[in-house]
C-alpha positions in Angstrom: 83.4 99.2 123.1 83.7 100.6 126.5 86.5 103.2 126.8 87.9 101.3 130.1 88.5 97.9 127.7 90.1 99.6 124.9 93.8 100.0 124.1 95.7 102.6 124.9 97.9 104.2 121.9 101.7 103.3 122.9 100.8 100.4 125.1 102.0 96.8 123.3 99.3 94.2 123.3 100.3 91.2 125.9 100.0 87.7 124.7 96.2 86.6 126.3 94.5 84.3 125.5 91.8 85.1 122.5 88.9 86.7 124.7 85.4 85.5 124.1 84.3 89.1 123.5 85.3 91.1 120.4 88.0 93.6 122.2 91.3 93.3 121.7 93.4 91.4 124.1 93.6 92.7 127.7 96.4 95.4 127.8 96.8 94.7 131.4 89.8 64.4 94.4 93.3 64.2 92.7 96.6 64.1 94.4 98.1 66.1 96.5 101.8 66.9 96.0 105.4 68.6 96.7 104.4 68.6 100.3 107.5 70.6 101.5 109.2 68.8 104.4 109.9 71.1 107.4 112.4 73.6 107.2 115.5 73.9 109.7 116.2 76.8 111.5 118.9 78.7 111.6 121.2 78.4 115.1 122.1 81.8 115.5 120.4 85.2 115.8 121.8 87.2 113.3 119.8 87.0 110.3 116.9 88.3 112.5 108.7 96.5 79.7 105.1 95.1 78.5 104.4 95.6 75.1 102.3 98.7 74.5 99.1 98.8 73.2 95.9 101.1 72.7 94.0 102.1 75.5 91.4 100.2 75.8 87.9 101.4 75.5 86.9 100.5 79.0 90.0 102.0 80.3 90.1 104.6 83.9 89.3 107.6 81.9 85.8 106.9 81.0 84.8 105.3 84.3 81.5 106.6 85.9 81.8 109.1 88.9 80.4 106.0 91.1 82.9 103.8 90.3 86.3 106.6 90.7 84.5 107.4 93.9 86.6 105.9 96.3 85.6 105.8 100.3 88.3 107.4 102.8 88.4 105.5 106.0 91.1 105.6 108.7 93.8 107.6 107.2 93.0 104.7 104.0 91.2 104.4 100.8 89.0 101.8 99.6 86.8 101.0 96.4 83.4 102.7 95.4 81.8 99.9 93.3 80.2 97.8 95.6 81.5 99.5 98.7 82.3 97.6 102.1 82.2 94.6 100.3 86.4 94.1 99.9 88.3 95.1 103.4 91.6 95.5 102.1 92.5 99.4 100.7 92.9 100.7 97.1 95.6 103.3 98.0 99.4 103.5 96.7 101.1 101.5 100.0 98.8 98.9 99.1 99.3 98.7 95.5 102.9 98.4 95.7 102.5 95.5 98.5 100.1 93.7 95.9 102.9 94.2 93.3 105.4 92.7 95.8 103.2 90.1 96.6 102.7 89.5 92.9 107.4 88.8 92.6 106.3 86.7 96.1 104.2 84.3 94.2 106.8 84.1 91.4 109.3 83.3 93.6 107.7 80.4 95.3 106.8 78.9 91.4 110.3 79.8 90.7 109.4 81.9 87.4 106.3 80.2 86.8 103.1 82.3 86.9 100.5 78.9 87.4 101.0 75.5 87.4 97.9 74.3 85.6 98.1 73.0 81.9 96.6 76.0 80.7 99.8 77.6 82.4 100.6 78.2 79.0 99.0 78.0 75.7 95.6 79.5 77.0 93.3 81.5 74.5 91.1 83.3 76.1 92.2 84.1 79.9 90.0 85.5 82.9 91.8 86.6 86.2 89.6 87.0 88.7 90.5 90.4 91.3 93.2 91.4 89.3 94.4 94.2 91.6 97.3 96.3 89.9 97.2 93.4 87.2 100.4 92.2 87.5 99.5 88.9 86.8 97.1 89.4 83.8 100.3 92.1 82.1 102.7 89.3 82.4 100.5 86.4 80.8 99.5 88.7 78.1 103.1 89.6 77.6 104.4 86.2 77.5 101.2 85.0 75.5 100.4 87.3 72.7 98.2 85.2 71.3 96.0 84.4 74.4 93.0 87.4 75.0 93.3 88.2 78.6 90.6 90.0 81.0 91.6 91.3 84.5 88.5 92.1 86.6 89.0 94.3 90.2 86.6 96.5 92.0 88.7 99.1 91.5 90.3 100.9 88.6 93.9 100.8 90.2 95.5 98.9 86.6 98.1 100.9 84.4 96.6 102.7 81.4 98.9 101.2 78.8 99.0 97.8 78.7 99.7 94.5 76.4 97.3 95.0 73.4 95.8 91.9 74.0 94.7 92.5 77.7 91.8 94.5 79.1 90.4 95.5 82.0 87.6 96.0 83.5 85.8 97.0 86.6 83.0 95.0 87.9 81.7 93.0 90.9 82.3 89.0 90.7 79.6 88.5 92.8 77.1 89.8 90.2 75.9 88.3 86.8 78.4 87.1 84.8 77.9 89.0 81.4 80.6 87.3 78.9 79.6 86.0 75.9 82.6 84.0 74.7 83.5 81.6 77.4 87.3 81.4 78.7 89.3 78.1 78.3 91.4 79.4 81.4 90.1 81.1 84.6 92.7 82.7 87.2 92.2 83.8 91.3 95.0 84.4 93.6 94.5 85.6 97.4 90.7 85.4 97.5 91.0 85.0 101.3 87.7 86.0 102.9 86.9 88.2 99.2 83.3 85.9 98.5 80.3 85.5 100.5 80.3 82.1 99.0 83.3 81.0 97.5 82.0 77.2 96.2 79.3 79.4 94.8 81.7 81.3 93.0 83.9 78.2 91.7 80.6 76.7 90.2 79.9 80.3 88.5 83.7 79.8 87.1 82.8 76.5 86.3 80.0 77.6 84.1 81.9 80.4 82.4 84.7 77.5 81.7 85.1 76.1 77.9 84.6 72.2 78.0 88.6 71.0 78.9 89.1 74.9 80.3 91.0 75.1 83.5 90.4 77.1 86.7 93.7 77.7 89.1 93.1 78.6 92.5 96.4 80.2 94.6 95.9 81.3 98.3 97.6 81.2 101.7 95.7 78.7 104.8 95.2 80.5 107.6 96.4 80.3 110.4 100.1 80.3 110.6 101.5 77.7 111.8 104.6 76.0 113.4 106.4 72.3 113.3 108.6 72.9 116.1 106.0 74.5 119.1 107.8 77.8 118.7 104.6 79.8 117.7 102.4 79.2 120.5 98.6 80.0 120.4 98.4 83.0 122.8 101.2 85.0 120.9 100.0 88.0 119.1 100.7 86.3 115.7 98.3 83.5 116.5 96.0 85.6 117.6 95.8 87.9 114.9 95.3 85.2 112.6 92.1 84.4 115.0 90.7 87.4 114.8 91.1 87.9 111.1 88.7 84.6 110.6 86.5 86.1 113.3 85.9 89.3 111.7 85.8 87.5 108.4 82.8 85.8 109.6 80.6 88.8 111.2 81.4 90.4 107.9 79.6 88.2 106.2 83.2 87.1 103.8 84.2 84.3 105.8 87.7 82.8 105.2 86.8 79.2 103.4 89.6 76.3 104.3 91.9 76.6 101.5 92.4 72.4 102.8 88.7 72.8 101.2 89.3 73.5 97.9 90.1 70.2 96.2 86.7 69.4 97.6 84.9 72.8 96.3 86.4 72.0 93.3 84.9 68.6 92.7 81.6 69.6 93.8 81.6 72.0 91.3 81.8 69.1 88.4 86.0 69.7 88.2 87.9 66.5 87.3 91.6 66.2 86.9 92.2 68.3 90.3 95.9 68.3 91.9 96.8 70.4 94.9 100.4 71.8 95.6 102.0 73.0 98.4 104.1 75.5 99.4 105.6 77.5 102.5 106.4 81.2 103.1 108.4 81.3 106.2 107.6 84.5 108.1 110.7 86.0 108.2 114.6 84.5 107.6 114.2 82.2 110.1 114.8 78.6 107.9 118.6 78.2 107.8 118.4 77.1 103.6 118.6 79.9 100.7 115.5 79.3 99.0 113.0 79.8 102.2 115.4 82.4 103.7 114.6 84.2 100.7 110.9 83.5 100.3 110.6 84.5 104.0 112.8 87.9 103.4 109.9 88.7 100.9 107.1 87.3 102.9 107.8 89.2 105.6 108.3 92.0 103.6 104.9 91.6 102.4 102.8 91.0 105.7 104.8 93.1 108.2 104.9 96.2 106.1 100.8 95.9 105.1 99.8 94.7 108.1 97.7 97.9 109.0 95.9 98.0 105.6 95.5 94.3 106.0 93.8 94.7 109.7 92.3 98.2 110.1 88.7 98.2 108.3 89.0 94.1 109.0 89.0 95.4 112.6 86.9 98.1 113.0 84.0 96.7 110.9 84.0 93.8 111.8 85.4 93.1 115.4 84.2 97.1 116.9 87.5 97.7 117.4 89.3 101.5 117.2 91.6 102.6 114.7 94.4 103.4 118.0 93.7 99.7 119.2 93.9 98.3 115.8 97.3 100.0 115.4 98.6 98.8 119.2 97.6 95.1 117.8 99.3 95.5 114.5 102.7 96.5 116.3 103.0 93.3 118.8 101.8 91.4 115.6 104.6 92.7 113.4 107.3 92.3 116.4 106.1 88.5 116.2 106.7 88.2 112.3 109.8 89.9 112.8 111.2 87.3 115.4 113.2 84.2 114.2 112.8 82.5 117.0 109.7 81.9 115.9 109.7 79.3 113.5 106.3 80.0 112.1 105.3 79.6 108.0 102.1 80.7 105.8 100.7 77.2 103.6 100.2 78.2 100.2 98.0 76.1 98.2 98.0 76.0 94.7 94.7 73.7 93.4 93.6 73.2 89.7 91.2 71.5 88.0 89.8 70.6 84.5 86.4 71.3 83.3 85.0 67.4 81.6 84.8 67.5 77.8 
């Protein structure tokens, strides 16, 4: 990219329309349900223990070299196993906005960690990109009886854990190896993580028990508004453009989560009900519950944003680290604002593999 087109450090992005090019803005089947309504606004300005077990086998200690091997990139680090193919980092500010994101997610379910049947009273459990396995330590503690797996690229999971939980470290995307099949199959915030994600629901499909259940939880890009008060040249909009741009010359496109119920069905799913939710962007919404959900929403975007955009970016827009950064700051003063009244749809779609 030309130095002449490129952000300067310190200069704010200015709300242009999404160029053509990839540079950063000029600097010059089944139902669904619990739709939430819209969400008023608030008239004012002032609210701008797991049980131990042994360590397994397969735990961090006897991973190869390869795998341990993280890549540094941009001040950030990112997995070894398959490298390039996740854009998000592996690194301690990350982790810790997974786990929030994790409490997020609870939140919204209020308590609830899936709505599926298999919700509860699963067997043998798969969670698919497990992360810090937040998820996968909190359904083995509440289901001692269920076996659960967590799978991530990277070995960023506690050492002790539920004795009934292991993980491991592996690439989706490859042969599925497992011999006993799972009667419950788990993937949260997948955005833009598969090359091709109905591929990948018809390899969970596969690895499903007859009556198993695969759950499906992600936010739609982009964000949106009901009132007109995020328009389509602010930096939030836009950011949320470029994202599903660079997705796409990566090669890890962000699918329509409004597609799911569809991939779902193709894939041979019956039974399949779609939920959804909102995450208000910041405390915008003048009730408690999404006042709250947007406290921890924005807590979760604003303060990853970087780690969210920088090797999303650079790979796969040209841009530089220093323009990156500029981007990311008009972004975050956009999330920050509650005058806009903008929200994140999160879907929640299930279905049932046919007996």
């Amino acid at each position: 990219m030309p130095d002449s087109q490129a952000p300067q450090p310190g200069v704010v992005p200015s709300s242009a329309a999404l160029p053509a090019t990839n540079d950063p803005p000029d600097l010059s089947e089944g139902p669904t349900i619990e739709v939430q309504d819209a969400m008023p606004a608030e008239t004012d300005d002032d609210d701008a223990d797991s049980a131990l077990g042994e360590e397994p086998e397969s735990s961090v200690a006897s991973l190869s070299s390869s795998v341990l091997a993280y890549h540094e990139e941009n001040g950030r680090s990112y997995h070894g196993l398959s490298r390039g193919k996740y854009v998000l980092p592996n690194d301690s500010s990350e982790n810790e906005r997974l786990d929030l994101q994790h409490e997020l997610y609870i939140r919204t379910l209020e308590g609830e960690l899936a709505l599926c049947p298999k919700a509860k009273g699963a067997s043998n459990v798969l969670d698919m990109g497990t992360g810090t396995g937040s998820w996968a330590m909190d359904y083995a503690d509440l289901h001692p009886d269920a076996q659960v797996t967590g799978v991530d690229l990277s070995p960023i999971q506690p050492d002790f854990v539920p004795p009934n939980l292991t993980f491991e470290i592996d690439d989706l995307e490859k042969e599925w190896t497992w011999r006993t099949k799972f009667d419950f199959i788990f993937a949260r915030m997948m955005l833009g993580c598969f090359e091709d994600l109905p591929g990948m629901i018809k390899v969970a499909f596969d690895n499903l028990e007859p009556g198993g259940y695969l759950e499906l939880q992600d936010m739609a890009l982009p964000a949106r508004s009901d009132d007109g008060t995020l328009s389509p040249d602010s930096s939030l909009s836009l950011w949320c453009q470029y994202c599903l741009e660079a997705g796409k010359n990566l090669g890890r496109p962000v699918f329509p989560v409004e597609e799911y119920k569809k991939y779902l069905a193709d894939a041979g799913f019956e039974n399949i009900v779609e939920v959804q939710k909102k995450w208000p962007t910041n405390t915008w919404p003048r009730d408690k519950e999404h006042k709250e959900l947007g406290r921890w929403a924005y807590a979760n975007l604003a303060g990853g944003l970087e780690g969210l955009s920088l090797a999303h970016f650079t790979r796969g827009l040209g841009w530089t680290p220093e323009a990156t950064r500029v981007f990311c700051a008009a972004t975050r003063r956009d999330l920050k604002d509650t005058k806009i009244h903008a929200y994140w749809p999160i879907y929640f779609v299930y279905g049932r593999k046919p007996y």
